[in-house]
mmCIF file of the N, C-alpha and C atoms, coordinates in Angstrom:
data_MODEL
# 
_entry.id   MODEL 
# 
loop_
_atom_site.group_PDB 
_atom_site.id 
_atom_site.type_symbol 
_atom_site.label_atom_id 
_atom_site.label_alt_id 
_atom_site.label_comp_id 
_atom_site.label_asym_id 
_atom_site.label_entity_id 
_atom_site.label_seq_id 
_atom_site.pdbx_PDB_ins_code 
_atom_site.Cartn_x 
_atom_site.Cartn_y 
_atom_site.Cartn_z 
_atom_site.occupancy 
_atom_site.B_iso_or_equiv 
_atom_site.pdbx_formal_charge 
_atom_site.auth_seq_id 
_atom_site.auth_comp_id 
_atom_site.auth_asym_id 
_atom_site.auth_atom_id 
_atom_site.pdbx_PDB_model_num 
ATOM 1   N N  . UNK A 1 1  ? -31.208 -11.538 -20.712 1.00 0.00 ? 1  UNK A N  1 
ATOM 2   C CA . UNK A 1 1  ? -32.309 -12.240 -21.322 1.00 0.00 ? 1  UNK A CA 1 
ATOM 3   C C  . UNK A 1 1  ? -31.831 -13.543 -21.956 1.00 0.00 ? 1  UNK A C  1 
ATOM 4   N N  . UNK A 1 2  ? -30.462 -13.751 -22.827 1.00 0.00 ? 2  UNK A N  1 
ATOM 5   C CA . UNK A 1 2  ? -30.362 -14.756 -23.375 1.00 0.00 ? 2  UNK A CA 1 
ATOM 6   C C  . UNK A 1 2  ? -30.037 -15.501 -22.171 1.00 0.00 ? 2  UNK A C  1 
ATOM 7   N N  . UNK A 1 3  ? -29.460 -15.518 -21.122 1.00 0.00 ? 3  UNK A N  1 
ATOM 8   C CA . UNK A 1 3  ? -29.438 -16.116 -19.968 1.00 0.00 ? 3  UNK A CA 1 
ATOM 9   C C  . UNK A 1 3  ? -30.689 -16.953 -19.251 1.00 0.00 ? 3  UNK A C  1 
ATOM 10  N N  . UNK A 1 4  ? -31.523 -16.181 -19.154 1.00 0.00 ? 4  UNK A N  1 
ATOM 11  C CA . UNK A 1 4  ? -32.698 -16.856 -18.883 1.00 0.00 ? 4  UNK A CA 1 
ATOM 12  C C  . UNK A 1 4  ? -33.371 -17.836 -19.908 1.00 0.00 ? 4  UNK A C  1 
ATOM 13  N N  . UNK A 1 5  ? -33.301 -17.653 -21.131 1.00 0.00 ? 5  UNK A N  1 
ATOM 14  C CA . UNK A 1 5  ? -33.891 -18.435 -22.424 1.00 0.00 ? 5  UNK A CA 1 
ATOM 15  C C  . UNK A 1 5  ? -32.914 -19.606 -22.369 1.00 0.00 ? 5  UNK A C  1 
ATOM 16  N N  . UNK A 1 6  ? -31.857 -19.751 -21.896 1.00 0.00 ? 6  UNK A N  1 
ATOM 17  C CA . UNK A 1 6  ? -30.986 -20.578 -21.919 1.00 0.00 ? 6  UNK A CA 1 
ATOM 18  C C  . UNK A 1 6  ? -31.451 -21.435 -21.053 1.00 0.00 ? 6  UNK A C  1 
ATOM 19  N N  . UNK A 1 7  ? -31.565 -20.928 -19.669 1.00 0.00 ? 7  UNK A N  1 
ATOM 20  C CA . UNK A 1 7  ? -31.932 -21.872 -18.637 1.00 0.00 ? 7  UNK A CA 1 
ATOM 21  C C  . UNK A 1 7  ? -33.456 -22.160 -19.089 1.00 0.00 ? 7  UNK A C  1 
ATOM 22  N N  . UNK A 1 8  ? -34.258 -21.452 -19.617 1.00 0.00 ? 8  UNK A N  1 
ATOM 23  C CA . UNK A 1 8  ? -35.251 -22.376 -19.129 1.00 0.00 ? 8  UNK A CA 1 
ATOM 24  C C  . UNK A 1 8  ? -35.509 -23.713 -20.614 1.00 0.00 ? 8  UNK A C  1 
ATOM 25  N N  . UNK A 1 9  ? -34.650 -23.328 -21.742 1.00 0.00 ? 9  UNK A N  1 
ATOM 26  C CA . UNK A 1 9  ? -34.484 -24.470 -22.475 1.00 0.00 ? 9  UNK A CA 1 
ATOM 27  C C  . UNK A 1 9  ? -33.361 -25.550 -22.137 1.00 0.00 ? 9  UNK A C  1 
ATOM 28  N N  . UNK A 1 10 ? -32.622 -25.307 -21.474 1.00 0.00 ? 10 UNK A N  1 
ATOM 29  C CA . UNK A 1 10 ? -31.977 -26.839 -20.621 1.00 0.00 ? 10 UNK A CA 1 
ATOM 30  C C  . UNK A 1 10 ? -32.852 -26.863 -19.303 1.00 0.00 ? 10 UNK A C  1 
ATOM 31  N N  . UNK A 1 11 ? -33.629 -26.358 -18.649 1.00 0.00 ? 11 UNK A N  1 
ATOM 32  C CA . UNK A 1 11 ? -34.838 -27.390 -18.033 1.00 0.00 ? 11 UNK A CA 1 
ATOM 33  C C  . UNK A 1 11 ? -35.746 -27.867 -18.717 1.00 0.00 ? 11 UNK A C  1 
ATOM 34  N N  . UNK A 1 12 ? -36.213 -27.015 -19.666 1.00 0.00 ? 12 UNK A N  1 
ATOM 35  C CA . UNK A 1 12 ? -37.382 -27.935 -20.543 1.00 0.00 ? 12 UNK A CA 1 
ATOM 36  C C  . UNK A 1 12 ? -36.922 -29.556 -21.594 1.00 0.00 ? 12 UNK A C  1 
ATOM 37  N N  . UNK A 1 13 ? -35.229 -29.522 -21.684 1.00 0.00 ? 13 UNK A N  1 
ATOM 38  C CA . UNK A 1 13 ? -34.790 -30.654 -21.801 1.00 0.00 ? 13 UNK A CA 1 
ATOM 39  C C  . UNK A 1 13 ? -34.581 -31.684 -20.936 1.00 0.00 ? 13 UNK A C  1 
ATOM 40  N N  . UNK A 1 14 ? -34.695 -31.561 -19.839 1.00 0.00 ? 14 UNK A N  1 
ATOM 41  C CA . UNK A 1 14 ? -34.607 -32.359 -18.109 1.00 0.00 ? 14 UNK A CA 1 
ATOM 42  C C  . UNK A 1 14 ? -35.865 -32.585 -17.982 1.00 0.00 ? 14 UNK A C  1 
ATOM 43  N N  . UNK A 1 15 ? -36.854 -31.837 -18.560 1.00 0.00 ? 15 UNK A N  1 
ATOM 44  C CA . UNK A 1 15 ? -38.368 -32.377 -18.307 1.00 0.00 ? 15 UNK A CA 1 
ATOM 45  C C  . UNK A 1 15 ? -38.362 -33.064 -19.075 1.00 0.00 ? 15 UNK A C  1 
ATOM 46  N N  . UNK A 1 16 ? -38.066 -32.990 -20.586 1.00 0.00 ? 16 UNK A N  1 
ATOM 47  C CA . UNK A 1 16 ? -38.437 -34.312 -20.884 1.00 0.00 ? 16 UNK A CA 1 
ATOM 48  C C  . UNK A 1 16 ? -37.633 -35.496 -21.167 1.00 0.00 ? 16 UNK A C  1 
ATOM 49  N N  . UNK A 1 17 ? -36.567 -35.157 -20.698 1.00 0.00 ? 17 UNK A N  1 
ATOM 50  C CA . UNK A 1 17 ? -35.534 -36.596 -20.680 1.00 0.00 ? 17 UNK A CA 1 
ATOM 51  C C  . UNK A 1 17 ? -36.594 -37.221 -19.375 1.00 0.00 ? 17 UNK A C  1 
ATOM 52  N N  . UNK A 1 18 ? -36.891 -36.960 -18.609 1.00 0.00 ? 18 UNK A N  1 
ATOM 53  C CA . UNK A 1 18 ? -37.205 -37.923 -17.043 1.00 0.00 ? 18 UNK A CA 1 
ATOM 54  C C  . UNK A 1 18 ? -37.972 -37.102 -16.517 1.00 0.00 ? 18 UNK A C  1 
ATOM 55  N N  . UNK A 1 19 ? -39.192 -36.601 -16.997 1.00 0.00 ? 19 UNK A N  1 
ATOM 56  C CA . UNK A 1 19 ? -40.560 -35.833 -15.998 1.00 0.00 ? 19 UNK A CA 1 
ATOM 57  C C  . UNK A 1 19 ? -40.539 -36.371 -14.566 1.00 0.00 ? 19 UNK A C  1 
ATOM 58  N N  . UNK A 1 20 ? -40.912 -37.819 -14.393 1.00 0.00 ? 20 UNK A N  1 
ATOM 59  C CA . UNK A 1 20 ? -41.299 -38.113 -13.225 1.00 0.00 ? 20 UNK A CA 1 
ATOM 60  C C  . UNK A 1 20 ? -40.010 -37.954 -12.791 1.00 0.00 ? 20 UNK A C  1 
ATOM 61  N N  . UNK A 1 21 ? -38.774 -37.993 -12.697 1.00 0.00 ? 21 UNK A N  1 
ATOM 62  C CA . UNK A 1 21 ? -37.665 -37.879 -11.494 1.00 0.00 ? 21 UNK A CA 1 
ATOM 63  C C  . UNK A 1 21 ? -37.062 -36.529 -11.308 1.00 0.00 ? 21 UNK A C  1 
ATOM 64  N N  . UNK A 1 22 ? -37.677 -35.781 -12.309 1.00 0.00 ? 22 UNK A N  1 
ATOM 65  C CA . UNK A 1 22 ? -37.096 -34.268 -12.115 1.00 0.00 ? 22 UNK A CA 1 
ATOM 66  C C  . UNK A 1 22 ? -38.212 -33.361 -11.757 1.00 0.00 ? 22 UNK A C  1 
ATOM 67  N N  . UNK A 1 23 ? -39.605 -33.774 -11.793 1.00 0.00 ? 23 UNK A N  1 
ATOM 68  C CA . UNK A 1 23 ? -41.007 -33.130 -11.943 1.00 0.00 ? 23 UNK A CA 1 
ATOM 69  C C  . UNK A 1 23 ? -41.004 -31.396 -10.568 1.00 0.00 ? 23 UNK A C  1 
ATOM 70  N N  . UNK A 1 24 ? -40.447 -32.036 -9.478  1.00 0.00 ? 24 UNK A N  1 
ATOM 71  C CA . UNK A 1 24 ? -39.986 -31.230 -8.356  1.00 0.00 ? 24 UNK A CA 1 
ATOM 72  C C  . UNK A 1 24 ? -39.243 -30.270 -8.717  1.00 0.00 ? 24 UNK A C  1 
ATOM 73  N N  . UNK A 1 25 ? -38.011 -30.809 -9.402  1.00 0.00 ? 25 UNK A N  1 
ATOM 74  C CA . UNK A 1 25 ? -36.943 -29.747 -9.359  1.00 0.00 ? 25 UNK A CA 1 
ATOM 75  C C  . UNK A 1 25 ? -37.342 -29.245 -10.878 1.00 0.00 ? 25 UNK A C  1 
ATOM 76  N N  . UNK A 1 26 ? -37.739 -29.720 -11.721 1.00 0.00 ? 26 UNK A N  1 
ATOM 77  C CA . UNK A 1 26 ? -38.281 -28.373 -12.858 1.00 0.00 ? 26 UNK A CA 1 
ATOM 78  C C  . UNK A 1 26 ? -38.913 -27.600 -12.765 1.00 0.00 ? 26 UNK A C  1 
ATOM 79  N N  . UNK A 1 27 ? -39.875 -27.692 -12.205 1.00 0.00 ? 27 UNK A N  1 
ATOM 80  C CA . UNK A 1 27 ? -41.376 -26.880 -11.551 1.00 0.00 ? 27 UNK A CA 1 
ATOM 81  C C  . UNK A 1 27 ? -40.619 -25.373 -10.478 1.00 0.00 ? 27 UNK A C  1 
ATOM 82  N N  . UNK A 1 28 ? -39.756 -26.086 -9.604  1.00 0.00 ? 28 UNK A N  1 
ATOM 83  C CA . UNK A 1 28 ? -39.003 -25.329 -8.929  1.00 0.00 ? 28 UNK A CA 1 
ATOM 84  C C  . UNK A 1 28 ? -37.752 -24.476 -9.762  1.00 0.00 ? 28 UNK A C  1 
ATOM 85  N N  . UNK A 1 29 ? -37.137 -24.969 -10.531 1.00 0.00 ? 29 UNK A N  1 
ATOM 86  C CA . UNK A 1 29 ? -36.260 -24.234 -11.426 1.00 0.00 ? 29 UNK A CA 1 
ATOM 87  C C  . UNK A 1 29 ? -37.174 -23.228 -12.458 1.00 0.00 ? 29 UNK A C  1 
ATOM 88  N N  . UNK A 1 30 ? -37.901 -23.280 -12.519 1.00 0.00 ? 30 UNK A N  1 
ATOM 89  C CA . UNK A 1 30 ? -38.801 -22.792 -13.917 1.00 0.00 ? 30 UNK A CA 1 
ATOM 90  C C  . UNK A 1 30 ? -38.956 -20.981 -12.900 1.00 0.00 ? 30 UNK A C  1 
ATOM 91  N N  . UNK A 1 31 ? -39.696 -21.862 -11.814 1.00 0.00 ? 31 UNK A N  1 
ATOM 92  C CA . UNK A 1 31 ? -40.697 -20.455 -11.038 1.00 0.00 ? 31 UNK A CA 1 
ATOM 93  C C  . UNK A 1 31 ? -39.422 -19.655 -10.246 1.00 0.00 ? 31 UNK A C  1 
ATOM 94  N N  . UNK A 1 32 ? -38.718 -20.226 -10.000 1.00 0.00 ? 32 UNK A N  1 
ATOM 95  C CA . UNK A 1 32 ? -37.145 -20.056 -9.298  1.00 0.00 ? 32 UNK A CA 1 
ATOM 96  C C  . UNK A 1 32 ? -36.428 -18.953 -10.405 1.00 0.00 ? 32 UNK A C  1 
ATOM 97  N N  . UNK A 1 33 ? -36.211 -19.297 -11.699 1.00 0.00 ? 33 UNK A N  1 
ATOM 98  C CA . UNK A 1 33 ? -35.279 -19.012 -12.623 1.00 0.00 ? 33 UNK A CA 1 
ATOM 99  C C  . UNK A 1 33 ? -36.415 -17.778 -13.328 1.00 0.00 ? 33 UNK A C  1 
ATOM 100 N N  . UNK A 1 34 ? -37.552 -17.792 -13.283 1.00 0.00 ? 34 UNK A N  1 
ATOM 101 C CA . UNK A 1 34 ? -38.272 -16.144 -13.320 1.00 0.00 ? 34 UNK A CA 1 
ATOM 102 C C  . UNK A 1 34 ? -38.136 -15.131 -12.163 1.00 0.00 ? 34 UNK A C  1 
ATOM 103 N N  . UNK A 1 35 ? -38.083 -15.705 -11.173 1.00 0.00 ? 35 UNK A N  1 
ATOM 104 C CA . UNK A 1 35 ? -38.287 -15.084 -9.859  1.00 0.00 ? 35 UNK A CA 1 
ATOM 105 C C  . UNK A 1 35 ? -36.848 -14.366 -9.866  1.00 0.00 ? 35 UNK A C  1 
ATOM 106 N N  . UNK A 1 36 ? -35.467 -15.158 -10.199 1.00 0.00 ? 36 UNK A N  1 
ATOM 107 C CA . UNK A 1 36 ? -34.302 -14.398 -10.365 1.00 0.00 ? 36 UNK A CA 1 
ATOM 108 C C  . UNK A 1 36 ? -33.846 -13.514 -11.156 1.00 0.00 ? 36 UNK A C  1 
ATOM 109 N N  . UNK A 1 37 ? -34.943 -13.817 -12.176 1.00 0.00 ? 37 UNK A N  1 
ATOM 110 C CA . UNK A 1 37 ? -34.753 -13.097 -13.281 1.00 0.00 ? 37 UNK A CA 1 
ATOM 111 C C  . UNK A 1 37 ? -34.995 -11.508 -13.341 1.00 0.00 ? 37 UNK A C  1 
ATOM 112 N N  . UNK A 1 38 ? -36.150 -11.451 -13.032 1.00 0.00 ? 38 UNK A N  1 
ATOM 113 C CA . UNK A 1 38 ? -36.769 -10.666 -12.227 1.00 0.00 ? 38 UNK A CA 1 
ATOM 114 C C  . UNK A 1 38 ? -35.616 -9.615  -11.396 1.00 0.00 ? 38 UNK A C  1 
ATOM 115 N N  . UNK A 1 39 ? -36.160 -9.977  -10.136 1.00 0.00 ? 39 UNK A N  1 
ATOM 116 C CA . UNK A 1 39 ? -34.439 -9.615  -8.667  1.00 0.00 ? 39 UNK A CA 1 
ATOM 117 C C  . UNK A 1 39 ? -33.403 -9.962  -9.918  1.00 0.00 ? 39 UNK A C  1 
ATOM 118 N N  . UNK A 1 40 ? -33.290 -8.413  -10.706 1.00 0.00 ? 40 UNK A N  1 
ATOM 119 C CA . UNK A 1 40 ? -31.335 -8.174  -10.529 1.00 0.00 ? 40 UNK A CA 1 
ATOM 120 C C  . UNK A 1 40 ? -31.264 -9.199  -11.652 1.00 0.00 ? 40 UNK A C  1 
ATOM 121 N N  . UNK A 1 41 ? -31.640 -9.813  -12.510 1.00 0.00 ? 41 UNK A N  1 
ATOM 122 C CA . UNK A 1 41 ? -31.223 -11.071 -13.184 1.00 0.00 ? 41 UNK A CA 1 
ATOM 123 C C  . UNK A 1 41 ? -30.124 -12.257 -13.035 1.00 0.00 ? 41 UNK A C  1 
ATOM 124 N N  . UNK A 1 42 ? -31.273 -12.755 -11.823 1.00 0.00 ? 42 UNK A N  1 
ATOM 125 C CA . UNK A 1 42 ? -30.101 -13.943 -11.670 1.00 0.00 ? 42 UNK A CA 1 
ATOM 126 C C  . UNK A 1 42 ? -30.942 -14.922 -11.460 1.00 0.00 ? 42 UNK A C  1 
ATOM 127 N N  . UNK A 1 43 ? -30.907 -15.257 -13.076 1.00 0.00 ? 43 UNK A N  1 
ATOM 128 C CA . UNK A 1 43 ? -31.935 -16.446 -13.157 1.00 0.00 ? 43 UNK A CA 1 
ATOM 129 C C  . UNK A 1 43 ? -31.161 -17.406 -13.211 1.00 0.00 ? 43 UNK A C  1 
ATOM 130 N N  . UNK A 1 44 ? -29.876 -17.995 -13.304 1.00 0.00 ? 44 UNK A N  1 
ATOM 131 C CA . UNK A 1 44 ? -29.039 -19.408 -12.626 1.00 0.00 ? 44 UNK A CA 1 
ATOM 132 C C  . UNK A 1 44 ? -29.629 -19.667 -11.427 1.00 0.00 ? 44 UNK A C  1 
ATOM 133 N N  . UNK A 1 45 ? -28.983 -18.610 -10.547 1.00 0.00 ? 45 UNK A N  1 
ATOM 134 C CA . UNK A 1 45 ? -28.768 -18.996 -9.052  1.00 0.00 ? 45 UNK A CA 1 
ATOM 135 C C  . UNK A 1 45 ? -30.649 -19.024 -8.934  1.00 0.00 ? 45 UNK A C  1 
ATOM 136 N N  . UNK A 1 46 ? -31.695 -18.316 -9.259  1.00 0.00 ? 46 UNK A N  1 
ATOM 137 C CA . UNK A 1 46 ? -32.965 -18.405 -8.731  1.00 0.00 ? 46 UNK A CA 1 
ATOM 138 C C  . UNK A 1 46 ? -33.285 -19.808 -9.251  1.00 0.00 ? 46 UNK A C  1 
ATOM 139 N N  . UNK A 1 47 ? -32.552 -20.502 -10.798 1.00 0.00 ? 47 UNK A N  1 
ATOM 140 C CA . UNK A 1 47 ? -33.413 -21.931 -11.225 1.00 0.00 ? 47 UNK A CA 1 
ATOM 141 C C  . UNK A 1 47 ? -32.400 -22.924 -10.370 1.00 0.00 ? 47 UNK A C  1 
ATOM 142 N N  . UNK A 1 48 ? -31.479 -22.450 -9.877  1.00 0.00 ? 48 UNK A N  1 
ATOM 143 C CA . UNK A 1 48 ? -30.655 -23.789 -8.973  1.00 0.00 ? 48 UNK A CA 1 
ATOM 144 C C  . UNK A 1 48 ? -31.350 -23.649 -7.186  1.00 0.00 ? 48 UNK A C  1 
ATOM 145 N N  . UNK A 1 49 ? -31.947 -22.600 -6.851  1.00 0.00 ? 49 UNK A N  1 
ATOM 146 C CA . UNK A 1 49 ? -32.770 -22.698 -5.793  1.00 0.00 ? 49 UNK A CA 1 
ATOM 147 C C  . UNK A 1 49 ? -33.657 -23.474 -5.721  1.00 0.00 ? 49 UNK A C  1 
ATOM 148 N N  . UNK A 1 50 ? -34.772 -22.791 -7.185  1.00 0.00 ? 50 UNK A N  1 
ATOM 149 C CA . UNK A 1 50 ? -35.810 -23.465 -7.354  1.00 0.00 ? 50 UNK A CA 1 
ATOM 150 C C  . UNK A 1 50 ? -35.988 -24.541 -7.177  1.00 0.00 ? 50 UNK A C  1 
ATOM 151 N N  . UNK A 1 51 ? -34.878 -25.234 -7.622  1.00 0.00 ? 51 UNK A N  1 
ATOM 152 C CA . UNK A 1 51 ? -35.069 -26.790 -8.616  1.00 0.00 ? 51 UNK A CA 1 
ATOM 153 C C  . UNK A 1 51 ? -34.392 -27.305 -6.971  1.00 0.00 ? 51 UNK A C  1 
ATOM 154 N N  . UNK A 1 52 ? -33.262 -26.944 -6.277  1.00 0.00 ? 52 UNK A N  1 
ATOM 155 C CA . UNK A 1 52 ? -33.624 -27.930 -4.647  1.00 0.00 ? 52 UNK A CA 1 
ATOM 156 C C  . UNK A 1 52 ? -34.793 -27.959 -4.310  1.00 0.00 ? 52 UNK A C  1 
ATOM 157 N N  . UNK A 1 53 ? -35.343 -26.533 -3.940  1.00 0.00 ? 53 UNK A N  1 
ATOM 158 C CA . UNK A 1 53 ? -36.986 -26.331 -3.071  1.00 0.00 ? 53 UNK A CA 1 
ATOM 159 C C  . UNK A 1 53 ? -37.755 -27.071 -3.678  1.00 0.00 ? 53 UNK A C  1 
ATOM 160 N N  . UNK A 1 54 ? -38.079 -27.208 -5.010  1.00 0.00 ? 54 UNK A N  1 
ATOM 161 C CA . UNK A 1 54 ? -39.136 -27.884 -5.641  1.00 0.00 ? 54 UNK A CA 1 
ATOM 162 C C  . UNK A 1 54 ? -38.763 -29.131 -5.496  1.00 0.00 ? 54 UNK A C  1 
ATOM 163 N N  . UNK A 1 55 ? -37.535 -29.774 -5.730  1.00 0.00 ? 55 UNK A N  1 
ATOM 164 C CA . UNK A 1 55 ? -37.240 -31.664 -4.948  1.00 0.00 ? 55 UNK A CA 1 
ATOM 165 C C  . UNK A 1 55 ? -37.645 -31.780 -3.728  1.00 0.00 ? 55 UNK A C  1 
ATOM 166 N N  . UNK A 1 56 ? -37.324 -31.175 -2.936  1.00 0.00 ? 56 UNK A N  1 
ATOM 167 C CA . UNK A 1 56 ? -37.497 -31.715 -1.831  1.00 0.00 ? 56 UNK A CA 1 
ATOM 168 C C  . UNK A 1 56 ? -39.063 -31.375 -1.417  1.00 0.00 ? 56 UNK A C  1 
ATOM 169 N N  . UNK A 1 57 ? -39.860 -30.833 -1.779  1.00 0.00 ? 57 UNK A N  1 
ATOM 170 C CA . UNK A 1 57 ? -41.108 -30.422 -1.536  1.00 0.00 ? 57 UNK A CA 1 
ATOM 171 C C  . UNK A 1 57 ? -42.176 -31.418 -2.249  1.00 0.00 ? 57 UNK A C  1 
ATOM 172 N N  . UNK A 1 58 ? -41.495 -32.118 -3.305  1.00 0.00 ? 58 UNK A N  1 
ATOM 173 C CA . UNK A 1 58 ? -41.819 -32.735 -4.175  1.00 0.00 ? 58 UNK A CA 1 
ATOM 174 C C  . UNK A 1 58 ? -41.635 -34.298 -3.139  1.00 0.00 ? 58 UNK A C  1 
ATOM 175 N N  . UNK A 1 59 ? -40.624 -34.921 -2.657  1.00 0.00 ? 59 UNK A N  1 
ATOM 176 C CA . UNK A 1 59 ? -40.246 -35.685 -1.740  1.00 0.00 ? 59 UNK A CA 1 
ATOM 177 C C  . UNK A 1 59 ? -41.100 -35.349 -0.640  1.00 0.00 ? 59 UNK A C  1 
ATOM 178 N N  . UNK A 1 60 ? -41.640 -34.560 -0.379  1.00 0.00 ? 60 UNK A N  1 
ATOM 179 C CA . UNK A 1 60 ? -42.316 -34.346 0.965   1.00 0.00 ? 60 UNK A CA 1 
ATOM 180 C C  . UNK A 1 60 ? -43.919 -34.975 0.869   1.00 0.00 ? 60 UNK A C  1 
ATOM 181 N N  . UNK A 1 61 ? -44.295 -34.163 -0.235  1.00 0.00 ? 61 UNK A N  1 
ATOM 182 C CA . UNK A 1 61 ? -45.425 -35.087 -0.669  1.00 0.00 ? 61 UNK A CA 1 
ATOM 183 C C  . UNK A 1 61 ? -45.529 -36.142 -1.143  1.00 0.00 ? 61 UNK A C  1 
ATOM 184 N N  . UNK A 1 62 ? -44.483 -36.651 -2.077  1.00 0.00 ? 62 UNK A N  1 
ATOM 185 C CA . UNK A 1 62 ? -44.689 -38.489 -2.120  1.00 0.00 ? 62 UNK A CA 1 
ATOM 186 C C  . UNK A 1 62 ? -44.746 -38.807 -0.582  1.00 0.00 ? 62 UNK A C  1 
ATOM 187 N N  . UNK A 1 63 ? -43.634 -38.937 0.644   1.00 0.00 ? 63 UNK A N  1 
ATOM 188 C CA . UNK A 1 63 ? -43.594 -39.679 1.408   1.00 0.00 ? 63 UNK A CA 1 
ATOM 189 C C  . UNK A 1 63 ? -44.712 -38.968 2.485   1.00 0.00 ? 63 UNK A C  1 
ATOM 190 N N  . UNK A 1 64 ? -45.650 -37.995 2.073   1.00 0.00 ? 64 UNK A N  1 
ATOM 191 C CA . UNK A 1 64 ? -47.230 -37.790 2.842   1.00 0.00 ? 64 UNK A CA 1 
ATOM 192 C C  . UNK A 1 64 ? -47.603 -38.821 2.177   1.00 0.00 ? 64 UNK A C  1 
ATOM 193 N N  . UNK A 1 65 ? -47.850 -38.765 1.033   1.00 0.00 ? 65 UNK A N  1 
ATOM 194 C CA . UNK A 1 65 ? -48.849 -39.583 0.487   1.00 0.00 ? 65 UNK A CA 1 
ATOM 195 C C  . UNK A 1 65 ? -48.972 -41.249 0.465   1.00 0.00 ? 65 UNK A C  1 
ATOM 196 N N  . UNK A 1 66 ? -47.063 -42.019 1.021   1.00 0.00 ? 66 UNK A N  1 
ATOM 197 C CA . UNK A 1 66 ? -47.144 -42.963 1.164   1.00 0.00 ? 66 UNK A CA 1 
ATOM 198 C C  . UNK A 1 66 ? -47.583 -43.386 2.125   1.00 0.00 ? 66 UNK A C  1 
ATOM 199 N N  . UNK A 1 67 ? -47.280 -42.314 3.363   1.00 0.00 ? 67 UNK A N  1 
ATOM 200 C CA . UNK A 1 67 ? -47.702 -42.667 4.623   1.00 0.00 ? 67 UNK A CA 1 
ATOM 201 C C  . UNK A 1 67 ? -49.265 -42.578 4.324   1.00 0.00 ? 67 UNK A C  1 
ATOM 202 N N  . UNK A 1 68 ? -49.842 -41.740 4.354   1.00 0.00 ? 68 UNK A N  1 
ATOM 203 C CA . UNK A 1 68 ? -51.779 -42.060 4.181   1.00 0.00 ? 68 UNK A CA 1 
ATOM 204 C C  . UNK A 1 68 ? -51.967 -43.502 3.439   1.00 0.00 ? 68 UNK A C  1 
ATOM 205 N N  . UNK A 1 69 ? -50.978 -44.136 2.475   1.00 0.00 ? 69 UNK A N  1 
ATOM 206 C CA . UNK A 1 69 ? -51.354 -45.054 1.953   1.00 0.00 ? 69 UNK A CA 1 
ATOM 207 C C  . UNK A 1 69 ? -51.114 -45.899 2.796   1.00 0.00 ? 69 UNK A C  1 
ATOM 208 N N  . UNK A 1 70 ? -50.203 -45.921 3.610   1.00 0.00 ? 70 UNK A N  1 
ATOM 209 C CA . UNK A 1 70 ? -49.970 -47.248 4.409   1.00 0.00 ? 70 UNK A CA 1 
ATOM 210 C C  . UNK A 1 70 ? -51.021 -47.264 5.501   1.00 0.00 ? 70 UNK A C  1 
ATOM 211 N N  . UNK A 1 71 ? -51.213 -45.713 5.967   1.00 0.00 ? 71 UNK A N  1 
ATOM 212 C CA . UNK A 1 71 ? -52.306 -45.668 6.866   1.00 0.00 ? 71 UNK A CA 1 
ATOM 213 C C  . UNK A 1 71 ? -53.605 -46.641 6.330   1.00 0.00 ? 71 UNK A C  1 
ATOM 214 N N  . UNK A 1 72 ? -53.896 -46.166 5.282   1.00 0.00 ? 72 UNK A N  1 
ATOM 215 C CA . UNK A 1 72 ? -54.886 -46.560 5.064   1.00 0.00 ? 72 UNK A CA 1 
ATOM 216 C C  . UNK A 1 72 ? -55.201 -48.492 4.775   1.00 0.00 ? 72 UNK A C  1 
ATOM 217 N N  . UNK A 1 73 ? -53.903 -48.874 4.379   1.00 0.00 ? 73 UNK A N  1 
ATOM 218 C CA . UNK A 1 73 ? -53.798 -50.374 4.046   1.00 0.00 ? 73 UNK A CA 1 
ATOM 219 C C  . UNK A 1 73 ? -53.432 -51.141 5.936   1.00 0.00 ? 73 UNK A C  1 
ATOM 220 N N  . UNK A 1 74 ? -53.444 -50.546 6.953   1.00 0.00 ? 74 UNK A N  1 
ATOM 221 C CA . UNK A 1 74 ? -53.414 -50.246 7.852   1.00 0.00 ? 74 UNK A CA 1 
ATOM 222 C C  . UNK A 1 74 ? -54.857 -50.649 8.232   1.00 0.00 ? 74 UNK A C  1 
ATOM 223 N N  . UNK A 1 75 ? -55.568 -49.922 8.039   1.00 0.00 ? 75 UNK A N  1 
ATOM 224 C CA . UNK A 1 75 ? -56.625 -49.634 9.001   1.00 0.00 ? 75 UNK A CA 1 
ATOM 225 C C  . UNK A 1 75 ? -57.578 -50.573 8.279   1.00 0.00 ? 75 UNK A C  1 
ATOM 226 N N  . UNK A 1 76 ? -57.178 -50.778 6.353   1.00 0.00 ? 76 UNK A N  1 
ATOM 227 C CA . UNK A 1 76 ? -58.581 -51.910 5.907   1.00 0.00 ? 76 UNK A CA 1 
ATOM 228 C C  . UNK A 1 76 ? -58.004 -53.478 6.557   1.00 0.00 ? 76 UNK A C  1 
ATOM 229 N N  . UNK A 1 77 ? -56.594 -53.548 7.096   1.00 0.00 ? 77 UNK A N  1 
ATOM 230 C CA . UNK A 1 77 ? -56.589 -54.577 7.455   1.00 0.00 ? 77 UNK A CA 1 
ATOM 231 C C  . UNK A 1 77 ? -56.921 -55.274 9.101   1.00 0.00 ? 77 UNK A C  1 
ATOM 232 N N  . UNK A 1 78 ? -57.538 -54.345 9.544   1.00 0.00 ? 78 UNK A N  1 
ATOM 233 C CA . UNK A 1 78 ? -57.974 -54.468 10.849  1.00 0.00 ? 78 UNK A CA 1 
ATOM 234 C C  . UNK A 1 78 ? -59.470 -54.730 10.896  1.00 0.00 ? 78 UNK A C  1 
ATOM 235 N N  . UNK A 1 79 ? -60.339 -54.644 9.418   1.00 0.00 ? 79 UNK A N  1 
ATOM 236 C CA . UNK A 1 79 ? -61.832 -54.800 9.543   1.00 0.00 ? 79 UNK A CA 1 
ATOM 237 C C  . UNK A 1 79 ? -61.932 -56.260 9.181   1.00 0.00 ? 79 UNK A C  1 
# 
C-alpha cells in the first residue's frame, strides 16, 4: 500500500509540474498503477506501463486531430 500512495503522489507531482506534456502518461500511470496494484501489487511496473500506453495514445490523438485540421484548412481553401 505505501507503494502505491507513493506512486500515485510522484505522478500527481508530474501533473502538475507540466499537465499538458505529461497529460497521456499520467492518466495512463494513474489507471496503470491501480490496475497493478490490484494483480499481485505491482503498482510501479502497472504506472510505468500505463504512463507509455497513455503517451502514445495521447500522441495518437493530437496527430488525428492535426490531420482533420489540416484536412479541413484543406478543403476551406479550395471554395
Amino acid at each position: 500500500m505505501k507503494t502505491a500512495v507513493a506512486s500515485l503522489a510522484a505522478i500527481t507531482a508530474l501533473s502538475l509540474a507540466a499537465p499538458q506534456a505529461n497529460a497521456g502518461c499520467v492518466t495512463g500511470a494513474i489507471v496503470g498503477g491501480v490496475a497493478g496494484h490490484i494483480a499481485h501489487h505491482h503498482a510501479l511496473a502497472g504506472a510505468a506501463v500505463g504512463c507509455i500506453v497513455g503517451h502514445e495514445l495521447a500522441l495518437k490523438k493530437k496527430r488525428e486531430h492535426e490531420a482533420e485540421l489540416a484536412r479541413e484548412r484543406a478543403a476551406h481553401e479550395h471554395h
